[in-house]
KEKE-749550 format. One record per residue (C-alpha): residue number from 0; residue in three letters; x, y, z. Coordinates in steps of 0.02 Angstrom, whole numbers. Layout:
N
NUM|ALA|X|Y|Z
...
end
This chain:
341
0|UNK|0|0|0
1|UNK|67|173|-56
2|UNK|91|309|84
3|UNK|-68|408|131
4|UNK|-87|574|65
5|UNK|-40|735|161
6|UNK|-214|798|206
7|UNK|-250|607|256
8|UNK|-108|583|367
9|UNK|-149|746|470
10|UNK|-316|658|484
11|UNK|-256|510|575
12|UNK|-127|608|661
13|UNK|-276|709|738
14|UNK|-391|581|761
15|UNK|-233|476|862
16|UNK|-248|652|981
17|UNK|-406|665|1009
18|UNK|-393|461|1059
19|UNK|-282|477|1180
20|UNK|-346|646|1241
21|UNK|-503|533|1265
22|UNK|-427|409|1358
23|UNK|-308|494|1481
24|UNK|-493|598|1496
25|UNK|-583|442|1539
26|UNK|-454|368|1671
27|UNK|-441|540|1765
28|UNK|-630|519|1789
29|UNK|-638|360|1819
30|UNK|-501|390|1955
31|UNK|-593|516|2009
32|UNK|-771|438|2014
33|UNK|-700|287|2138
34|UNK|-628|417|2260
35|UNK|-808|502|2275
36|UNK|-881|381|2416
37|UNK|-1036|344|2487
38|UNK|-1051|469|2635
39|UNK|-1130|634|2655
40|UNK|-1046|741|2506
41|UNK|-942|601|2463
42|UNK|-860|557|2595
43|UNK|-793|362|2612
44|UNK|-879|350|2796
45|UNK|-1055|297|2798
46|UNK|-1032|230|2970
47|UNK|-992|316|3154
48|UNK|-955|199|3278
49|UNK|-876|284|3476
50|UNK|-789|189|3591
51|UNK|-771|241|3769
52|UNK|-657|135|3865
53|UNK|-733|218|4046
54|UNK|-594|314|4151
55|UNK|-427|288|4126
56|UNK|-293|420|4170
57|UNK|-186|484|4022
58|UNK|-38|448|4126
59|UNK|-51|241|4138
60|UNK|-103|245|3936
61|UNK|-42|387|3816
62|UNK|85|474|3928
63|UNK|168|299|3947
64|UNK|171|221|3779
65|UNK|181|90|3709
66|UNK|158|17|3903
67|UNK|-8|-69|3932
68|UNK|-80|1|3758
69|UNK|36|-67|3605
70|UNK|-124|-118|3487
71|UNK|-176|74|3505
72|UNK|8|155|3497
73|UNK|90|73|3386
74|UNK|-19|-50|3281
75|UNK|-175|60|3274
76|UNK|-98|265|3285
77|UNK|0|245|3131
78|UNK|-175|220|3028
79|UNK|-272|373|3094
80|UNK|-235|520|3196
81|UNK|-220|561|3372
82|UNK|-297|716|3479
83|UNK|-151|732|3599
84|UNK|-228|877|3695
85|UNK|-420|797|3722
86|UNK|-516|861|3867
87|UNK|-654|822|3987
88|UNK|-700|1031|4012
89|UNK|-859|1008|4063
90|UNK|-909|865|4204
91|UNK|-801|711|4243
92|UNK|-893|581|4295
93|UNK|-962|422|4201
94|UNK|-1145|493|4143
95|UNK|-1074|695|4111
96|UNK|-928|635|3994
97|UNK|-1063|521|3884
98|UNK|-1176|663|3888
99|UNK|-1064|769|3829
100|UNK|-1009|646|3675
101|UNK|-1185|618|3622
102|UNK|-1267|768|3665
103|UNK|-1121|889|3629
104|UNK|-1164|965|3795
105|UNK|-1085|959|3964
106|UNK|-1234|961|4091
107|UNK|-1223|918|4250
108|UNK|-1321|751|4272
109|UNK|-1342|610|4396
110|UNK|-1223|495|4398
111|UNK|-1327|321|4460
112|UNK|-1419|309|4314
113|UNK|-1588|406|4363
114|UNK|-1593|563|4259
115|UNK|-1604|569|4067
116|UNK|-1499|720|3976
117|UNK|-1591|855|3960
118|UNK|-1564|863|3756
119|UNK|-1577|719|3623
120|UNK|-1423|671|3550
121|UNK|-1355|639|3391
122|UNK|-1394|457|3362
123|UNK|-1604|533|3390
124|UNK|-1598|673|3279
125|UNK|-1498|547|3145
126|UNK|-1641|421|3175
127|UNK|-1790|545|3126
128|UNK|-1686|634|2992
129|UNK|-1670|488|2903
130|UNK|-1812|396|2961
131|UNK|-1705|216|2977
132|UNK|-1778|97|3103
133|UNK|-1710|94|3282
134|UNK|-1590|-55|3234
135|UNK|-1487|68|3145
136|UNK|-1411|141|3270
137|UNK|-1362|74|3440
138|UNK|-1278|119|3631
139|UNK|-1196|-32|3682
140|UNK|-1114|-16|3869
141|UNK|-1047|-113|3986
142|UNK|-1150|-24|4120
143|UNK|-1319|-49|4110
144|UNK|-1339|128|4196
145|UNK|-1283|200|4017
146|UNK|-1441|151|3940
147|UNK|-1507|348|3988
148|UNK|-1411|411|3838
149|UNK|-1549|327|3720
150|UNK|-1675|486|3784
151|UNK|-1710|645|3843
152|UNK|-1808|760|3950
153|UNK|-1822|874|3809
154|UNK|-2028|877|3785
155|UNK|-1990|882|3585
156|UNK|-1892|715|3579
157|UNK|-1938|620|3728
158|UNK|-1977|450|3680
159|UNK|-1938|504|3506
160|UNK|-1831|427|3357
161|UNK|-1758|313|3500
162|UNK|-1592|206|3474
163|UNK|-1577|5|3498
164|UNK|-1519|-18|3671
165|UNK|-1392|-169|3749
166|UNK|-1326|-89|3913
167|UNK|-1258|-224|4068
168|UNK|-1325|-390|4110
169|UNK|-1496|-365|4046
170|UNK|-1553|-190|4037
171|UNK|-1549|-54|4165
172|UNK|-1538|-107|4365
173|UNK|-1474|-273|4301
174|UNK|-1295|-216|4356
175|UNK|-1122|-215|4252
176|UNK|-1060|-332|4124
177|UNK|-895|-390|4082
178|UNK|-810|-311|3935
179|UNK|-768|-470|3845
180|UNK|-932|-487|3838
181|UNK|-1000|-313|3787
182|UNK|-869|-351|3641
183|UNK|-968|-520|3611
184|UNK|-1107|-414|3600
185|UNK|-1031|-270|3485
186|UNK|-985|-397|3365
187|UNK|-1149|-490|3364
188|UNK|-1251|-320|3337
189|UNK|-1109|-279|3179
190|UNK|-1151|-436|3100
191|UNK|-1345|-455|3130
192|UNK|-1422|-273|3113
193|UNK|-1293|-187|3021
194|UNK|-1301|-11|3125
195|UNK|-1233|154|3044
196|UNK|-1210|230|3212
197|UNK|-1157|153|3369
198|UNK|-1093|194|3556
199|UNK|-977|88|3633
200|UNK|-937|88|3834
201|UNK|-820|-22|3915
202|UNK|-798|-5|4098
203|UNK|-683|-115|4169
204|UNK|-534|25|4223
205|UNK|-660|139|4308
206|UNK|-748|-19|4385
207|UNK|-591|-62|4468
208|UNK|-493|79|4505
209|UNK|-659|114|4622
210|UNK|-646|-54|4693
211|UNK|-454|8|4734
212|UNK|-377|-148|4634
213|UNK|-230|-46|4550
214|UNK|-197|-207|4458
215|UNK|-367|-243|4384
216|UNK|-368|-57|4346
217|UNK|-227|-83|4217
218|UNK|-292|-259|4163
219|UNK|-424|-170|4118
220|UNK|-337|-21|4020
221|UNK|-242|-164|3925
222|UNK|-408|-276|3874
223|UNK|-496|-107|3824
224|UNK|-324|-101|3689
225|UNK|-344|-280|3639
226|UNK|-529|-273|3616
227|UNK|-505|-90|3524
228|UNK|-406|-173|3397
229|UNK|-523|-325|3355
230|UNK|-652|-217|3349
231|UNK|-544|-114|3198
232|UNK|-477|-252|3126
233|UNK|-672|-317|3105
234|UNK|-725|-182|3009
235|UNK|-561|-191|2910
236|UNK|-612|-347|2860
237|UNK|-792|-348|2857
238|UNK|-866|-308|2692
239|UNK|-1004|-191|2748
240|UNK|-904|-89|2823
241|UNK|-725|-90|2758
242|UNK|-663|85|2716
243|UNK|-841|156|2741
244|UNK|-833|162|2938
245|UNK|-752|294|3067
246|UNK|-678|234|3241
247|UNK|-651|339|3369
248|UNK|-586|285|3525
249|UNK|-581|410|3700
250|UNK|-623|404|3873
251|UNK|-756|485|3971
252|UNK|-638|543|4115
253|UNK|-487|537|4186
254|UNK|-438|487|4349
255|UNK|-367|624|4510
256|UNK|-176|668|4504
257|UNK|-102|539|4653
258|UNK|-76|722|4739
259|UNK|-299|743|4773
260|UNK|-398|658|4880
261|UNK|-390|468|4871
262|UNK|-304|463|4705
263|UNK|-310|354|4569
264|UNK|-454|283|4655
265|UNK|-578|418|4604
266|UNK|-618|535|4494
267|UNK|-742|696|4467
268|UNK|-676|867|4509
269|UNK|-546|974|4387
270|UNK|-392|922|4418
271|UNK|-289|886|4266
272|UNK|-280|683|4294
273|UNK|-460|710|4278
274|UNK|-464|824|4124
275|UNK|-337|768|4014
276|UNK|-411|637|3907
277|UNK|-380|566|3707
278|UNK|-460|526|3564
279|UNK|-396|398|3422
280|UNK|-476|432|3268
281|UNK|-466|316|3121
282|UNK|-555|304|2952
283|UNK|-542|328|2778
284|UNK|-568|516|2781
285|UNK|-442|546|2922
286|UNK|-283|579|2887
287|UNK|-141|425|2922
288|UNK|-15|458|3059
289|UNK|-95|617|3100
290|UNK|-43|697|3257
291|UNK|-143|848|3327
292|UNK|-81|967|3463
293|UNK|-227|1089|3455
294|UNK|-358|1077|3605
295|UNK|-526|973|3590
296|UNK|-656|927|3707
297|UNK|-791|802|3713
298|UNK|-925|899|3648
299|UNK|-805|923|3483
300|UNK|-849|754|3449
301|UNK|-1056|768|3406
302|UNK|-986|937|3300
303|UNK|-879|815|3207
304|UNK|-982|676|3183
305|UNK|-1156|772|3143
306|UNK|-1070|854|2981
307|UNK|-1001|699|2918
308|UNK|-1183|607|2940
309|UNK|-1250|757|2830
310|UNK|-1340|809|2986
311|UNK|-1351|990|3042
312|UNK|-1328|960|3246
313|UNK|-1335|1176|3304
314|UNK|-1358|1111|3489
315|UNK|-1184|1046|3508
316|UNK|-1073|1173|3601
317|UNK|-913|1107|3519
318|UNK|-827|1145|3368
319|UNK|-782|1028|3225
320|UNK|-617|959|3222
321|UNK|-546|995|3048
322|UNK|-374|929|3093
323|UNK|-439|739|3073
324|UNK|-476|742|2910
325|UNK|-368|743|2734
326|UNK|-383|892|2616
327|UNK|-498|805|2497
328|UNK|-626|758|2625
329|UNK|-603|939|2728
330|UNK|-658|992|2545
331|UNK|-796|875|2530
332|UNK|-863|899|2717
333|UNK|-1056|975|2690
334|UNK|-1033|1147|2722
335|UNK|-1207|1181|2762
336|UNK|-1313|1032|2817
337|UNK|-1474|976|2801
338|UNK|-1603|1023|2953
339|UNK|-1677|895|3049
340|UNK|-1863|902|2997
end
């Protein structure tokens, strides 16, 4: 065959561009298009799950590493980012701290399990937002008194858009459970109802440092980092919710400076073994190996969590915590969310 003709072989030379132009084109959004997850404004997370592993003093766990907590440290720090400067500001007992977390208010509550916050929290106003059944979202504790943070007082919501409870033995009054079994139960509620949201309390460290077993205080610190890790490496390798679910990990309280009162014993005035907290943060929007000097509390947490459910949450007194996240899913974050209807 004889060579093509001028005009023709600008033809193909141009129509070979515009090919490849097309291509290159098509990868970039394809690329593109499986970064975009399923989460409010496409963000990866579709799933919030908080664990609270119940009073443990910064100095036995993070000022102390790797110590009692290697699967936190060094197996599960590296893969999110950590809040080195978390707070208790508001009230630090058992029942204030959760309140706090899910109500993104500190109030001043009962601590034996007889008063209900006085606002809804989160997991409610997610519940009649989206108007998913009560199995989608669930407090799980290993103190049954912990089953108050699934209402409120508040006249508009009590008894309203009301989360799946498992707290203690058998329900409220029924008295503590083991962790290892509250982690039974975690799993069991994963696998069966498949929650989007979920609260997670395991008490073990507070349980015994009031019993005065120093020993059993730290066995319990160091089951609370074993059982954090299976719980991530779970949803690492469950399909529903690998790289579509956010962990974070914190306590409630901390414990008094070995200079107040009784101790290590106790807990619940504001005293900086009782203040100084942490938070672990892991998911796919959070950065990897992040480390974060900048102050948060435990009402940041709701103001975090309610923007990347899509949910506008005004009641929280805390402020979102932009350090956690990567650039692309700061950028992606709903700027203005929906209202709750």
């Amino acid at each position: 065959m004889g060579a093509l003709p001028g005009f023709l072989k600008q033809w193909q030379t141009g129509w070979q561009r515009m090919l490849l132009i097309l291509s290159v084109t098509a990868l970039l959004s394809s690329c593109a298009a499986s970064d975009v997850g399923g989460g409010a404004g496409g963000l990866h997370s579709e799933n919030v799950i908080i664990l609270v592993i119940d009073g443990v003093r910064y100095s036995e766990t993070w000022g102390a590493v790797p110590g009692i907590i290697p699967n936190m440290s060094q197996s599960l720090m590296p893969q999110g980012t950590f809040c080195n400067n978390f707070r208790n500001e508001g009230y630090t007992y058992t029942n204030s701290g959760h309140t706090a977390i899910t109500t993104g208010i500190n109030q001043p509550i009962d601590n034996y399990g007889t008063e209900l916050p006085a606002n809804p929290s989160f997991l409610q106003l997610w519940l009649k937002q989206t108007g998913k059944p009560a199995t989608a979202a669930w407090i799980v504790s290993s103190k049954d008194k912990l089953d108050i943070l699934g209402n409120t007082l508040h006249p508009d919501w009590q008894g309203q858009a009301l989360p799946s409870l498992n707290c203690g033995v058998s329900g409220p009054g029924s008295g503590y459970r083991a962790d290892s079994l509250t982690l039974v139960e975690v799993l069991n509620v994963l696998k069966t109802h498949r929650p989007n949201l979920m609260l997670i309390n395991f008490m073990e460290p507070d349980g015994y440092a009031h019993a005065g077993n120093w020993e059993h205080y730290l066995r319990g610190i160091a089951r609370g980092d074993r059982y954090a890790r299976q719980l991530w490496d779970f949803l690492q390798k469950d399909s529903h919710y690998r790289k579509k679910t956010t962990l974070l990990i914190t306590t409630d309280h901390g414990r008094h400076l070995d200079t107040v009162e009784n101790g290590w014993i106790d807990h619940g005035d504001d005293c900086e073994g009782c203040r100084r907290i942490s938070l672990l943060a892991l998911g796919p929007d959070f950065r990897k190996g992040g480390f974060v000097e900048t102050t948060h509390t435990l009402v940041d947490i709701s103001a975090t969590v309610a923007p990347m459910l899509g949910m506008a949450f005004p009641q929280s007194e805390g402020t979102l915590m932009t350090e956690l996240f990567t650039r692309r899913s700061l950028r992606r974050l709903p700027a203005a969310t929906v209202p709750v209807p």
